[in-house]
Backbone as JSON, one array per atom type, in Angstrom:
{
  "sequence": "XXXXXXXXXXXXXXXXXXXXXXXXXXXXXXXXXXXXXXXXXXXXXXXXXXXXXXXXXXXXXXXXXXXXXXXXXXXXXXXXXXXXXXXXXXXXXXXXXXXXXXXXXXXXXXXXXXXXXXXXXXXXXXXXXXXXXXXX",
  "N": [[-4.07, 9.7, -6.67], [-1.56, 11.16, -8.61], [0.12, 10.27, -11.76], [2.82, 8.78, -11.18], [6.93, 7.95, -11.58], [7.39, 5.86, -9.81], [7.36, 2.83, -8.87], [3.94, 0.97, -7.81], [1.5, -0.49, -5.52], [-1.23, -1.78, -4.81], [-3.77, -2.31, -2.38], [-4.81, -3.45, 1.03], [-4.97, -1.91, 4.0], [-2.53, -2.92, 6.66], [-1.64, -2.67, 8.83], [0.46, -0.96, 10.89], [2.67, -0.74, 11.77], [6.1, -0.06, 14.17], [9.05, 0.04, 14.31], [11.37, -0.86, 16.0], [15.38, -0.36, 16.91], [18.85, -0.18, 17.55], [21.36, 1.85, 16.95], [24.74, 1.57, 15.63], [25.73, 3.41, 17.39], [25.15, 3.12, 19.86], [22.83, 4.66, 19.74], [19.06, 5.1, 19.98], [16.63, 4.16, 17.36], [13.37, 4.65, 15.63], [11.51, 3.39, 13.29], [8.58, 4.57, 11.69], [6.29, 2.09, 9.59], [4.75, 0.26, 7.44], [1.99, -1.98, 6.5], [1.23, -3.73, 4.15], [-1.83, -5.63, 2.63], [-1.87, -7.78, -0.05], [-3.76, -9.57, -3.24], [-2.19, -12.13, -4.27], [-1.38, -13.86, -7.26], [-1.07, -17.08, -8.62], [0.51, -20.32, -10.47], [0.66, -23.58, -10.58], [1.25, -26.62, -12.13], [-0.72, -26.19, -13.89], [-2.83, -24.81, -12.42], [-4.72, -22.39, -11.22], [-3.78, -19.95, -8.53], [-5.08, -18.47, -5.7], [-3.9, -16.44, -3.63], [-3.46, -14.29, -0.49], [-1.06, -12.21, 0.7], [1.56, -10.27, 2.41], [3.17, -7.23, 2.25], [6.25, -5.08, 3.52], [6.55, -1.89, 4.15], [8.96, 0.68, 5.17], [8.24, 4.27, 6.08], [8.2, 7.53, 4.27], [9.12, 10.35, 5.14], [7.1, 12.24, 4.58], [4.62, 10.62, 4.26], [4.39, 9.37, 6.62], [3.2, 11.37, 8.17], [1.02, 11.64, 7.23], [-0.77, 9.58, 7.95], [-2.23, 8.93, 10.08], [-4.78, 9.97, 8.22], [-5.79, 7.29, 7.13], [-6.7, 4.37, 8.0], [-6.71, 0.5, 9.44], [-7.82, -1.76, 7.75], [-8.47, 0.23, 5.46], [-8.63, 0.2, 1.69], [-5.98, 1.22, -0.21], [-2.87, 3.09, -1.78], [-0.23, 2.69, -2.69], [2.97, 4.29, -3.69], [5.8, 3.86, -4.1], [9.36, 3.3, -3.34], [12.72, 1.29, -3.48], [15.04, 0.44, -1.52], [18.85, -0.2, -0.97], [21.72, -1.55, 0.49], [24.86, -2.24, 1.55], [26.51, -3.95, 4.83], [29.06, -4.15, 6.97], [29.96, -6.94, 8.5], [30.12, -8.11, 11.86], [31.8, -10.62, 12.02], [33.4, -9.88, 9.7], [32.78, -10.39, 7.17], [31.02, -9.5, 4.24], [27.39, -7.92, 4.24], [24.23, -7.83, 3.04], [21.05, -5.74, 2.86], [18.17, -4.4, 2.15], [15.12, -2.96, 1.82], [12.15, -1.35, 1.02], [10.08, 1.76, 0.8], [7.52, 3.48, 1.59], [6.67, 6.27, -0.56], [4.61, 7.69, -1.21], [0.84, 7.96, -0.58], [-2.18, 6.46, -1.31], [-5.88, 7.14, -0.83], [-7.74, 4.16, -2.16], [-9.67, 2.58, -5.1], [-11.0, -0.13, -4.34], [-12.57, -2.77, -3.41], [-12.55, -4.07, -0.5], [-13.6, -6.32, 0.3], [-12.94, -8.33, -1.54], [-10.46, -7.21, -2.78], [-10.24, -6.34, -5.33], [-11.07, -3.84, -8.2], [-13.21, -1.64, -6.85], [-16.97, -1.96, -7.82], [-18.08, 0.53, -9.77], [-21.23, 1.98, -8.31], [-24.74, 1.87, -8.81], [-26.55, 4.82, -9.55], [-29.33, 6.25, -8.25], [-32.81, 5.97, -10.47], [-34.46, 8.65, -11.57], [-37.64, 9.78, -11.81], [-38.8, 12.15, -12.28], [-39.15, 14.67, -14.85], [-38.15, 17.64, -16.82], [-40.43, 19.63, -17.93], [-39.14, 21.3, -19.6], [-37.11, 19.97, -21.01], [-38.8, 17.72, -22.84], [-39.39, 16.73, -25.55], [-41.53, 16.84, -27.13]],
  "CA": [[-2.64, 9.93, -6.69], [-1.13, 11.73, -9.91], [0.88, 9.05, -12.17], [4.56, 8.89, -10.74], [8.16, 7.06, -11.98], [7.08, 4.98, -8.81], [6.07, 1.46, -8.88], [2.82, 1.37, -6.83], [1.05, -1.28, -4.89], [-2.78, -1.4, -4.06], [-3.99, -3.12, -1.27], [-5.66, -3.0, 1.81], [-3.86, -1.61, 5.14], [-3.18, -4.73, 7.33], [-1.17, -2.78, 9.95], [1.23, 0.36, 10.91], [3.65, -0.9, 13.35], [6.76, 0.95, 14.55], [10.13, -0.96, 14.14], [12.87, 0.32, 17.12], [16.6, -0.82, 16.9], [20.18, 0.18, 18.22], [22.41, 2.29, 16.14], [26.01, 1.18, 16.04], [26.43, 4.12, 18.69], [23.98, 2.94, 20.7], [21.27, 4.98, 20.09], [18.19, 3.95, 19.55], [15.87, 4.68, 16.68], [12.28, 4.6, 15.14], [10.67, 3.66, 11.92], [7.08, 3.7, 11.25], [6.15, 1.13, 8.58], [3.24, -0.09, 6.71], [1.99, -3.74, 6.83], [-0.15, -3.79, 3.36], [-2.19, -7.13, 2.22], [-2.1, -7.65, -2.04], [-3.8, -10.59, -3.6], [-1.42, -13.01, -5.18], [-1.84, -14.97, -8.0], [0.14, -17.61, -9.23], [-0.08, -21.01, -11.19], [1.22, -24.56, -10.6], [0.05, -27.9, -12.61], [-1.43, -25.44, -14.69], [-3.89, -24.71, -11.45], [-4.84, -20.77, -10.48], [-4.45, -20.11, -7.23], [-5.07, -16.96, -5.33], [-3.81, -15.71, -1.87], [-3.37, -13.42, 0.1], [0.34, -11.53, 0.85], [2.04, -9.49, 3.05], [4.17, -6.53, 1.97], [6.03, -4.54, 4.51], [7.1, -0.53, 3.86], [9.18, 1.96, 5.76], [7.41, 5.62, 5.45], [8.94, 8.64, 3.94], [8.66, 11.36, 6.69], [5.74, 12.95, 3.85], [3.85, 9.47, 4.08], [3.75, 9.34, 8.08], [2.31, 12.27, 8.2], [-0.99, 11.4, 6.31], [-1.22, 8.07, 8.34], [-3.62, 9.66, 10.63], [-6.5, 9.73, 7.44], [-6.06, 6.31, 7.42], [-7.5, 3.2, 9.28], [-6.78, -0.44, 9.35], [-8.68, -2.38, 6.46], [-8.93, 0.88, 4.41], [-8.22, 0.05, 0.47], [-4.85, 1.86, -0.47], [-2.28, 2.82, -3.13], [1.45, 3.45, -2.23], [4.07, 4.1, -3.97], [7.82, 2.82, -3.03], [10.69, 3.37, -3.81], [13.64, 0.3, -3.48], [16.74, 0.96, -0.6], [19.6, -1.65, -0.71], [22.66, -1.31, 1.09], [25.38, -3.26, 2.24], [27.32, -3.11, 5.45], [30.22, -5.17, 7.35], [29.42, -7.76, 9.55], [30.58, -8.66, 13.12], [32.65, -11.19, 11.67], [34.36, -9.32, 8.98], [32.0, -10.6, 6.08], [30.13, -8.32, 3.98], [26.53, -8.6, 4.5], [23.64, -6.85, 2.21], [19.82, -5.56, 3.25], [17.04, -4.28, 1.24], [14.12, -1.89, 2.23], [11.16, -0.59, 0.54], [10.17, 3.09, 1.63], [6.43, 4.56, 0.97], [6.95, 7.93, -0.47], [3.29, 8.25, -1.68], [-0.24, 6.94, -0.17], [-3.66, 7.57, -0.99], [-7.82, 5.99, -0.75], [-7.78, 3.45, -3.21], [-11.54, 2.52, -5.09], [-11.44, -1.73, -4.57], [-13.93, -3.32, -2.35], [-11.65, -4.56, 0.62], [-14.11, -7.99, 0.45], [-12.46, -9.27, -2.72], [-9.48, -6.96, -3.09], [-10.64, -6.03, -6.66], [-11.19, -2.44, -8.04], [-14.91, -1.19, -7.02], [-17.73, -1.33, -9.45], [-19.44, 2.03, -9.68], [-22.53, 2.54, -7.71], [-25.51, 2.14, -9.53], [-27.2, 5.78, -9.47], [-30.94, 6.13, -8.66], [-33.44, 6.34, -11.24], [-36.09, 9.68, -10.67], [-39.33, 9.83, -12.7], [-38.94, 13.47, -12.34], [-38.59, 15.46, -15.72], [-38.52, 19.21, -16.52], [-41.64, 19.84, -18.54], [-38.32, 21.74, -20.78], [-36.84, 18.42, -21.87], [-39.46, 16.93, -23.22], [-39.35, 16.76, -26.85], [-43.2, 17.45, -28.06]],
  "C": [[-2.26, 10.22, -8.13], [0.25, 10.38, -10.12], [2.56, 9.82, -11.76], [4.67, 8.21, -11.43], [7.62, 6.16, -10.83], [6.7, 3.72, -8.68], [5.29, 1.74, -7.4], [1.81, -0.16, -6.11], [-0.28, -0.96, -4.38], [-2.92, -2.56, -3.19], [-4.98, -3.23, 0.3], [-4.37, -3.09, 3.33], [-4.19, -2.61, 6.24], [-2.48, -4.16, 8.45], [0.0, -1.33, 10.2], [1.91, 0.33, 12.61], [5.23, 0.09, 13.37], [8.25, -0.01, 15.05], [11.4, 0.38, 15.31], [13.87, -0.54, 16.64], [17.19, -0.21, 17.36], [21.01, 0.48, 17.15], [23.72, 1.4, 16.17], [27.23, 2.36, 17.42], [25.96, 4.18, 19.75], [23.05, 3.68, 21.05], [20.48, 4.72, 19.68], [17.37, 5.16, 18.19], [14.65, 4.06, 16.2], [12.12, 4.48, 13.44], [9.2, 3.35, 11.77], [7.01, 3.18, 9.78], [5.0, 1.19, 8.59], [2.69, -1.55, 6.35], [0.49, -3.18, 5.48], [-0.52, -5.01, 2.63], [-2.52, -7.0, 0.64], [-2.47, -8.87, -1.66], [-2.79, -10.8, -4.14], [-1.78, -13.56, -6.12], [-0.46, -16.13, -8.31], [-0.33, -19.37, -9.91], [0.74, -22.13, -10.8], [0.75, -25.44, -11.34], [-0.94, -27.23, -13.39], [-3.1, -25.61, -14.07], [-3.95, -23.36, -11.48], [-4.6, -20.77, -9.16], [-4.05, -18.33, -6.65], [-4.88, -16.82, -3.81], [-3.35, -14.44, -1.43], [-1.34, -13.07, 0.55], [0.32, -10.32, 1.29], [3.32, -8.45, 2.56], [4.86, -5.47, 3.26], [7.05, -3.37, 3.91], [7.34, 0.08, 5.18], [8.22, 3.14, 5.74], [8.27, 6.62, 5.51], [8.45, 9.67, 5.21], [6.84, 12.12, 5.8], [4.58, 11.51, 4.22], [3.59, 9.17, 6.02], [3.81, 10.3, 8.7], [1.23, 12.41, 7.93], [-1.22, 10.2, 6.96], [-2.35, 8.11, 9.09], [-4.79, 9.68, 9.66], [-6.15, 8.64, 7.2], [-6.2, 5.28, 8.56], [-7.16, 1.91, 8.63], [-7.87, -1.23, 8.46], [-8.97, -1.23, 5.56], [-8.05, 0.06, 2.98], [-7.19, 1.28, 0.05], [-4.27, 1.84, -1.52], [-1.3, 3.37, -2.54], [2.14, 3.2, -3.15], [5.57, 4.29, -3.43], [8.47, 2.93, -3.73], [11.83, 2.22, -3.04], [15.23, 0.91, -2.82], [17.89, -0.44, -0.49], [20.54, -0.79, 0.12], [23.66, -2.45, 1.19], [26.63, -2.98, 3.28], [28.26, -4.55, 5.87], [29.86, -5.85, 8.8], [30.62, -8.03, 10.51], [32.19, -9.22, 12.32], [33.94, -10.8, 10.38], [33.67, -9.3, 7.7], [31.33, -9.21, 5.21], [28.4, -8.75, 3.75], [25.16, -7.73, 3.84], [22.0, -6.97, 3.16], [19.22, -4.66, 2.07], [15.83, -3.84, 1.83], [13.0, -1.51, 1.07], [10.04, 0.44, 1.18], [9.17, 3.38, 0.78], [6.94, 5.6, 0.75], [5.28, 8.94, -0.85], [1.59, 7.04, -0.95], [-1.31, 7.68, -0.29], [-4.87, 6.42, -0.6], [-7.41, 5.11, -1.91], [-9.45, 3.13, -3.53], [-10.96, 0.61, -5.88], [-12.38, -1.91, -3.27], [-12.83, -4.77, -2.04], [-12.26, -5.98, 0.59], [-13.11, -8.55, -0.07], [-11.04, -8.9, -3.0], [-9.45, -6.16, -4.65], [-11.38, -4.72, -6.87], [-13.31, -2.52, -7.64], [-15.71, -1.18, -7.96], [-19.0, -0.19, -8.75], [-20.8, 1.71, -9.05], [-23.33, 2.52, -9.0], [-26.22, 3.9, -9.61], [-28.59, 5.69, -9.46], [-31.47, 6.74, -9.64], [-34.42, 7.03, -10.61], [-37.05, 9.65, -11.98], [-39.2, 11.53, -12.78], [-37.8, 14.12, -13.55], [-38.99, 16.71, -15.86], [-39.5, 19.22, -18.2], [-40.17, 20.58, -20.08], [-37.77, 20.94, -21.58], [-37.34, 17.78, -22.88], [-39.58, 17.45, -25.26], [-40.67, 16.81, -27.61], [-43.77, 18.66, -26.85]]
}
């Protein structure tokens, strides 16, 4: 993925469910979303501790369109963009919500075990040199 303004999230894809609701004119509508798992870190008692977390994204109409080359446990990178709003409640109140909307997703290179970026492939070693190489 080419560096965006975007904050970006790596992770591994934990899910791509499909959120319905009821307009306020009663029709209904669709969002596909993105269910992606980040490690956590965080510290108490001056302890480490590491878990696991759930983030959950809308998708830009460009972003569920590419959902198809992905699969459940692939390693990912999205970037999101931040939707607030606020609308008027039943009761008269005013009442606020908050969204975060993939606009970008690609392969990511961590090793889904650990969550942590990939380390390079060793490359095999060949015995085979070109008689041109050789320095005497």
């Amino acid at each position: 993925m080419a560096e965006s303004r975007f904050p970006k999230a790596t992770g591994i894809l934990n899910a791509t469910p499909i959120k319905k609701g009821l307009k306020k004119d009663k029709t209904t509508y669709e969002i596909q979303q993105i269910v992606l798992e980040i490690d956590g870190y965080w510290e108490k008692d001056g302890v480490s501790h590491n878990d696991s977390y759930l983030m959950l994204f809308d998708t830009s109409k460009t972003v569920k369109g590419k959902l198809d080359e992905f699969s459940v446990n692939d390693p990912v990178n999205i970037s999101y963009v931040m939707k607030g709003r606020s609308y008027l409640k039943k009761d008269g109140t005013r009442g606020y919500d908050n969204a975060m909307m993939a606009v970008a997703i690609d392969h990511a290179n961590i090793d889904s075990g650990t969550r942590k970026p990939a380390k390079a492939q060793p490359q095999p070693v060949t015995n085979e040199v070109d008689d041109d190489q050789l320095p005497f």
